[in-house]
N, C-alpha and C positions, 0 to 999 in steps of 0.2 A: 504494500500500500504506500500511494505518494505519501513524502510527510506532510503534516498539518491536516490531511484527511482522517476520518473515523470511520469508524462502523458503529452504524445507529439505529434506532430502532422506537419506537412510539407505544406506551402500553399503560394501559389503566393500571395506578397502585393499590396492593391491597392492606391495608389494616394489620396489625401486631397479631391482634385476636383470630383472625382469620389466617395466616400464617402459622397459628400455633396450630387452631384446628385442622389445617391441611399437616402439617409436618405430624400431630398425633395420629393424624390415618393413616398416613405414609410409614411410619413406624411399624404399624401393623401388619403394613402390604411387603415391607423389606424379606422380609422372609421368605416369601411364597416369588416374589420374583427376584431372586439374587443374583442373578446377571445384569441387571438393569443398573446406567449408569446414571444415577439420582438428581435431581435437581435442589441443590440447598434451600431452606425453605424461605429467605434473604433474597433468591433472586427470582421466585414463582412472579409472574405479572399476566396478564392479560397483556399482548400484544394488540395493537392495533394496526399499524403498521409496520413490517421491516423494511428497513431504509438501505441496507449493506452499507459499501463503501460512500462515503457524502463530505465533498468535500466545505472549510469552513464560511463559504457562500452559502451553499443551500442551507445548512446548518441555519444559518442566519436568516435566509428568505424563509425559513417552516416558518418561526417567530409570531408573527402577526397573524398570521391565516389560521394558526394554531388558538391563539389567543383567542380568535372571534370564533373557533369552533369550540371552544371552553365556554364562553360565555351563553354560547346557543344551547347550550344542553344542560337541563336542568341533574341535578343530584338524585341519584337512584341508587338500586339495589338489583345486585343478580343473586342468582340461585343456581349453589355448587352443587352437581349432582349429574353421575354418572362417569363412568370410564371404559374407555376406548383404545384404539390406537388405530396411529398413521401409518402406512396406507390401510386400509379398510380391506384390502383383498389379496395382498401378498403380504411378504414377511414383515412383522412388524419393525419400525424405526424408533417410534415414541410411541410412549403412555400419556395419555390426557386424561384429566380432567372437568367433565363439560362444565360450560357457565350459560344457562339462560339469561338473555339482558332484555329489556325494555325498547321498543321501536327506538325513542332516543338516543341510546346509546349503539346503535345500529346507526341511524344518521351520522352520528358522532364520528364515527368509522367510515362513513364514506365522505365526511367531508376532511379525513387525515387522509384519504387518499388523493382526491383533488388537492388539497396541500402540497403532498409531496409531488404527483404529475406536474405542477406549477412550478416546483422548484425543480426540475428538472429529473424526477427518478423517472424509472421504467412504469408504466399501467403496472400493477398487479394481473397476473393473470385466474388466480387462486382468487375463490369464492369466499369468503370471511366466515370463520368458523370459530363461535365465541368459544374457546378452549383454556384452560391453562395446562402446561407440559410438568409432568413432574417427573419424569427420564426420559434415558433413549438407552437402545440396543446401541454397543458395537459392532456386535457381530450376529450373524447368523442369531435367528433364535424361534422358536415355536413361539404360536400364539398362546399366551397365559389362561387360563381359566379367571376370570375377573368378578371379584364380590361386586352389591349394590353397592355405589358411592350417593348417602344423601350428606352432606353437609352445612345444610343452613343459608344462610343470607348471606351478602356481604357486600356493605356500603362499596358505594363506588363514587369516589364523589372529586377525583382530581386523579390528570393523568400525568404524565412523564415524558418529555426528549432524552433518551438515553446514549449513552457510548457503551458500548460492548467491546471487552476488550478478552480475546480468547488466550486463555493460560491452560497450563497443566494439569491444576487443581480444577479446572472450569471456567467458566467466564465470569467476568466482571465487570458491574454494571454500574455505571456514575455520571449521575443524574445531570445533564447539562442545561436544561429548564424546567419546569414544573411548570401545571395548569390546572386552575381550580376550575370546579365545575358550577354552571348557576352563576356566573357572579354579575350575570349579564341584567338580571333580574331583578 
């Protein structure tokens, strides 16, 4: 990657509370799928958009469009429930998480993609699928037998410009703007 460029990415934050309650399920699920390479419960988000590589222009042109899609979308709540994996009909990659969200926060998501097309990223070609990831296979691996996942509520109420920065231990995510939700109101 050029220097001064990132790799970034756009994702609703979740709550302390809501972090413990996913990492206490996930505790439970380590056992039964021990090849799965974990997602720390610090860096679970709801993505909204992936940005990849962006250099510190676009970076800066999200800013404002971002902002006005903050203010358009009032303060909600999704509902954790359910687990899956990507792809759906061959070997699995990742384990999710499902999150139902609110028409709004659906808007919300497609006006960070108009954002980023404006600042110059590629269209997404991938359909938006409220998920959050909480591993992935490296290798080869059968499909899991998978418990019910209900886990409750969880405010949604301000999203995040993130830098991802991939290590050894996993990646690492630091926050390059913050956006509250509702504030337009």
């Amino acid at each position: 990657m050029d220097p001064g460029r990132v790799r970034a990415f756009i994702a609703l934050d979740l709550g302390e509370d809501v972090r413990a309650r996913i990492g206490d399920f996930v505790s439970g699920l380590r056992p039964r799928i021990p090849e799965l390479r974990w997602v720390r419960p610090e860096g679970i988000h709801l993505t909204l958009r992936f940005l990849g590589d962006a250099s510190p222009e676009q970076v800066e042109g999200l800013g404002r469009a971002l902002e006005t899609a903050a203010e358009a979308c009032p303060v909600t709540e999704g509902s954790l429930h359910g687990l899956g994996v990507f792809p759906e009909r061959s070997q699995p990659r990742v384990l999710w998480l499902g999150v139902s969200v609110a028409p709004a926060v659906m808007a919300l998501q497609s006006d960070c993609e108009r954002a980023a097309v404006a600042a110059g990223f590629a269209r997404e070609r991938r359909a938006f699928e409220p998920h959050l990831t909480l591993g992935r296979w490296r290798d080869r691996a059968r499909r899991p037998a998978l418990p019910d996942a209900d886990l409750g509520s969880a405010l949604l109420d301000r999203f995040t410009l993130f830098r991802s920065e991939l290590r050894p231990g996993g990646a690492v995510y630091t926050p390059l703007r913050r956006f509250r939700l509702g504030t337009g109101r």
